[in-house]
Steps between C-alpha positions, in 0.01 A plus 500: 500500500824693503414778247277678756522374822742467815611248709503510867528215612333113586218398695420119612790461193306663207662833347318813572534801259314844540364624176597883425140571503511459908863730497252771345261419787660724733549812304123463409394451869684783618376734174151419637533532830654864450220568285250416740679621806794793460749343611595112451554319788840263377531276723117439542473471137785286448319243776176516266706346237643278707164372607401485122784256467430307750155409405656417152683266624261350749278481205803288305605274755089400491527455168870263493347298821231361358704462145702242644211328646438431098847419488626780300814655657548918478812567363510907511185754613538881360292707689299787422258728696183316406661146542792290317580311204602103664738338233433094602674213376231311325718227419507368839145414439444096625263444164353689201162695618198510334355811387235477760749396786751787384181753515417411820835533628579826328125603688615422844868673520346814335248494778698459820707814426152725535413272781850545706480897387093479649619297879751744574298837464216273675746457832690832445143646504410292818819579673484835443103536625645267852790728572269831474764638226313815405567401125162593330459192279217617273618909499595561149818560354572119588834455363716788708793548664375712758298168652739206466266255686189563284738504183587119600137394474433700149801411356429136522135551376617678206755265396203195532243695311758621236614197438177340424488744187519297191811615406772213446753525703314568792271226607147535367720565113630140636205331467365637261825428310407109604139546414655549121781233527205270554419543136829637298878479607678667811686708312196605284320531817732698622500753213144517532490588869813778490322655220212533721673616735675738302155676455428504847813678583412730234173605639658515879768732359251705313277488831771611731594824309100642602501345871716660809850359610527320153513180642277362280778587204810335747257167503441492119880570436579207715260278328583565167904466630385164614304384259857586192702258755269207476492545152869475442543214724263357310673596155822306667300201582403475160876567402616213761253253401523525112879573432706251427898513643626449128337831441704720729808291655842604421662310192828742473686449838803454672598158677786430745695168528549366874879490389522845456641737793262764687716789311447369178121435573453855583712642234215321280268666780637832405428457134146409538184581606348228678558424867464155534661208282483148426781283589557258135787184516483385137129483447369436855360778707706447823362836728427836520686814629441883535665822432471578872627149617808524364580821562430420914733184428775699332477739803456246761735197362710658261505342149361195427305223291178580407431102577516578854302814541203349214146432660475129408119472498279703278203418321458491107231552273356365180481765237070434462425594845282807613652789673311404760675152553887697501379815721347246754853306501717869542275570756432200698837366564635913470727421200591733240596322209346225335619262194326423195573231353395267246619125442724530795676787317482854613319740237443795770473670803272692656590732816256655724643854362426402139133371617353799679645697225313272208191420710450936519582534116239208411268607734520893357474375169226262523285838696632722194321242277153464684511833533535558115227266434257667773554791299 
């Protein structure tokens, strides 16, 4: 999610990130409208984008509203200028679905972002036609700056039609991504549809260099942009789900002692490059402490024990469970180091650093190798 998009900020508490495909949004808007009309309006221009946006994310908040009516909680939304990629928490699902129950579900949200997208051009249009705005609804170019009002009622037609493409991620590539789940795997599924979708973009791109204003090119960039982040997150699924901690914690690591005195603990800070260490009296795990707690005790309370600055609970984890199992625990109750251990002895540790950094490695390699056997 990071790699190429932005965050700017929360909405009914789920992270919202702009992709970088909408920061190009406005240079290409305002490259087109100087095309077309010598000179750019700016500030016009910038409001068409703004519009854009906000059907994007009228379009998302469909989609997370009737998620949780299925129970599944949105965690983060990147949006795009055809429509966002919702990262839910499918954990919190009450009970296993069946295939047909999960199809039916995965039917309904990719509908109701169309259907949102389709109401509010329906009663922009009407409110438009009542107030006697002079905004030319069916004049053509549709999508221009020069005519806000009639660039609110196209703009959220095209982003309903567009997204009924069958190009995963947008929503008609959704369901046709659970058509084939009903049949293979998700993640094979998935493959299937970005590969489809892949073409599409292909032919958009290829379409948009012989039509005027190019859009046709910006849409199939965006799809295809789309279509490489499902893919990965669905490469670190794979990585989260079938990757055992013993494969990637940390077996050479430092441990403090609660006797020892903040100075000394980040002397053994200084010579090492984790942040975050377990707390060991004889062979019992006692607590955990970081880098930067000490250092805010040291500066705060002078020196010290490390047994009275040491976060007391923690969770641990046996060396045989997933990825999945740890990441949910860092994240959940927003630690940053977890245990390993095995017979009540710690073998390892694994930090939230050391897990991002593993979970992209494994997930890079594992793409290198389909790749190579693809070929």
């Amino acid at each position: 999610m990071r790699s190429w998009s932005v965050h700017v900020g929360r909405l009914f508490g789920v992270e919202v990130r702009l992709h970088l495909t909408f920061l190009v949004l406005p240079l290409f808007v305002v490259w087109t409208e100087y095309n077309a009309n010598h000179p750019a309006n700016g500030p016009r221009d910038i409001a068409l984008v703004g519009i854009v946006l906000g059907c994007v994310a009228a379009h998302e908040i469909g989609h997370m509203f009737v998620a949780r009516s299925f129970g599944l909680i949105p965690k983060a939304v990147i949006l795009l200028p055809l429509g966002g990629v919702t990262v839910f928490d499918e954990s919190r699902l009450e009970k296993p679905e069946s295939v047909e129950a999960a199809w039916r579900r995965e039917v309904r949200i990719a509908l109701t972002g169309p259907l949102v997208n389709l109401v509010f051009a329906l009663v922009a249009a009407g409110v438009i036609v009542l107030a006697g705005v002079g905004a030319h609804l069916r004049e053509w170019p549709f999508l221009q700056s020069s005519n806000l009002p009639r660039s609110l009622v196209w703009a959220n037609l095209y982003i309903a039609g567009l997204n009924l493409l069958p190009a995963y991620p947008l929503d008609g590539g959704r369901i046709l991504r659970a058509f084939f789940a009903r049949s293979i795997d998700p993640a094979a599924a998935t493959r299937r549809a970005v590969s489809i979708s892949h073409a599409l973009a292909m032919v958009l791109m290829v379409a948009g260099l012989f039509s005027s204003g190019h859009w046709l090119t910006m849409v199939g960039l965006i799809i295809f942009s789309a279509a490489q982040l499902e893919e990965r997150a669905v490469i670190f699924q794979s990585v989260l789900d079938n990757v055992r901690l013993e494969e990637v914690m940390l077996t050479d690591f430092a441990t403090l002692s609660p006797a020892d005195t903040l100075e000394d603990a980040l002397d053994k800070a200084v010579h090492s490059l984790q942040d975050d260490f377990p707390v060991v009296r004889g062979s019992d795990m006692v607590g955990v402490i970081s880098r930067q707690s000490i250092l805010e005790a040291l500066r705060l309370e002078g020196n010290g024990y490390v047994q009275a600055v040491m976060n007391k609970l923690f969770e641990v984890s046996a060396r045989q469970e997933s990825l999945a199992s740890a990441f949910r625990k860092l994240t959940s109750r927003n630690l940053s180091i977890i245990p390993v251990v095995e017979d009540q002895r710690l073998v390892g540790i694994v930090t939230l650093q050391n897990l991002m950094h593993s979970m992209a490695l494994l997930a890079e390699s594992r793409k290198l190798r389909r790749d190579e056997s693809n070929s």
